[in-house]
C-alpha positions, 0 to 999 in steps of 0.5 A: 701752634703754641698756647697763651691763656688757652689763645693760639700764638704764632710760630715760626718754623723752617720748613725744608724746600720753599722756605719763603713761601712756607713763612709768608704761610705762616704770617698770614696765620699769625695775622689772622689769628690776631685779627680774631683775637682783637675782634674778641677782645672789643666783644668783651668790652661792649658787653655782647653788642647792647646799647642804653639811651639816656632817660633824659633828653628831648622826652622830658615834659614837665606840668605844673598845677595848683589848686586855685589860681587866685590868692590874696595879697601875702597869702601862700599857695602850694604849687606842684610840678610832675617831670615824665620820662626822667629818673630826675623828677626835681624841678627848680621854681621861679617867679615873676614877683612874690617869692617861691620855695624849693618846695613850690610854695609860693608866697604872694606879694604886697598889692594894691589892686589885682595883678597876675605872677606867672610860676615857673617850673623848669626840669633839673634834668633838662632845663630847655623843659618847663611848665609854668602857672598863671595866678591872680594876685588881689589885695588883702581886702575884700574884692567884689566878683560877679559871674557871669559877666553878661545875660541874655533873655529870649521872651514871647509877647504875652508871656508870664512865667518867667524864669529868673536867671542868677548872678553869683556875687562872691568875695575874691579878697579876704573880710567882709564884703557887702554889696549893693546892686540895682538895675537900669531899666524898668523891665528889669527886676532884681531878687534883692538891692543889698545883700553880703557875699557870697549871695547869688542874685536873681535877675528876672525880664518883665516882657509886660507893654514891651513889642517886638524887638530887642533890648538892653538893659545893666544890672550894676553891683557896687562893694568893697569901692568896686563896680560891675556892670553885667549887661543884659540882652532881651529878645522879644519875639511874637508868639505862635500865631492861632489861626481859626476858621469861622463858618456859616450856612443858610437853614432856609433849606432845612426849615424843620432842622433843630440843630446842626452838625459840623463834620470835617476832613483833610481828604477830598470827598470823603472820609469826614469826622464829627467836629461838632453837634449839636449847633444851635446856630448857623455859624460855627468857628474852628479853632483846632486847625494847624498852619499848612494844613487843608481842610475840607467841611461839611455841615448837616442839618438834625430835626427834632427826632434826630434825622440828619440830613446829607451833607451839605456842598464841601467847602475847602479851607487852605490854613496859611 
């Protein structure tokens, strides 16, 4: 076998006896020798098997944020965008009205009154790939906003100490803001009639002659030739209900007695604490007794030196 570049190459020799049977011997050689070869050769070329996918594809994502969504007519806001899983993090900016740089700096366009422009990112690695921010456009003068939209109040019948609940009234827009605000009905009071953004107004229920029930009421703020009404819900609820227990006993069976003692339990028979003494009466009202609770009275009888007598009959009382 003779060598090429250190590779086997086929030759062919005449051997004596079966000379076709020695070639066809020979060539099966040769054939397989060039089979290895090849086989060698597209090693070489794929650099040992190993394969590489591309970074970009059905991977990428893209975000894209800013630091407040609202912006004043002609002002500019600077806008970001993050592009994962590619080496190719540019993005290209759009928009729906206004104009944007390459750089995400969007400039707001000329308004009359608040509308919203929706920023899009979109992945120069993959443009099927894109985020988009929403903004809120207002005009270049001053633009009332008041937060939160509603109240709500939840009130016993009775109660006196209230806590007040705050409206946040701010300036969305650029200058100045003054506002005026007033309230709707008479139970319902605000910290100030008038006052300058930013101002946080205290809004306080008076459940003063109302019953049970509920109500509602507007507190309306008025500036920069716009209103907000906010409705305010009440709910009116009665108040624990305080039971008491009144007694009362004869003292013509005790016609020596000074004064009384009133004992009580929660068990049957036995086991009575002092609820009071002394008593100069015959009468005696509990009121330290809690719904859905038995109790159970006796009441003994104390003559001028201090001799009590037995208990009187037990008497049971079932607090509803």
């Amino acid at each position: 076998m003779a060598q090429i570049n250190g590779l086997p190459v086929p030759v062919t020799f005449l051997l004596p006896g079966n000379g076709s049977s020695s070639r066809r011997k020979l060539f099966l050689g040769s054939l397989l020798t060039c089979v290895m070869f090849s086989c060698l050769i597209l090693l070489a070329s794929c650099g040992g098997g190993g394969s590489s996918t591309s970074s970009t594809g059905s991977r990428v994502s893209v975000s894209a944020s800013t630091s407040n969504a609202i912006i004043v007519s002609g002002k500019t806001r600077q806008l970001t965008a993050t592009v994962s899983n590619s080496p190719n993090t540019a993005v290209t900016w759009t928009t729906t009205a206004g104009t944007v740089s390459a750089s995400g700096l969007f400039t707001a366009p000329s308004v009359n009154s608040a509308i919203q422009v929706n920023v899009t990112a979109t992945s120069q690695a993959d443009s099927s790939k894109s985020a988009s921010v929403t903004l809120t456009v207002n005009p270049a003068g001053a633009v009332l906003a008041v937060s939160p939209a509603s109240l709500s109040f939840s009130r016993q019948v009775g109660t006196t100490k209230l806590t007040p609940a705050s409206l946040s009234i701010t300036n969305a827009g650029a200058g100045t803001l003054t506002f005026t605000g007033v309230s709707d009905q008479s139970w319902l009071t605000l910290s100030a009639g008038s006052g300058t953004a930013p101002f946080t107004l205290e809004v306080s229920p008076s459940v003063s002659g109302l019953k049970v029930g509920s109500y509602t009421g507007h507190v309306t703020v008025t500036g920069a030739s716009g209103t907000k009404a906010v409705p305010v819900a009440l709910a009116v609820t009665a108040g624990p209900v305080q039971h008491s227990v009144s007694l009362s006993w004869k003292d013509n069976t005790a016609p020596n007695a000074a004064s009384y003692s009133m004992y009580r339990s929660t068990i049957s028979g036995g086991y009575y604490g002092l609820l009071a003494k002394p008593i100069t009466g015959i009468t005696y009202n509990d009121q330290s007794v809690l719904s859905g609770t038995v109790y159970y009275y006796v009441v003994t009888a104390v003559d001028s030196a201090g001799q009590e007598s037995p208990h009187s009959t037990e008497v049971r009382v079932a607090i509803p």
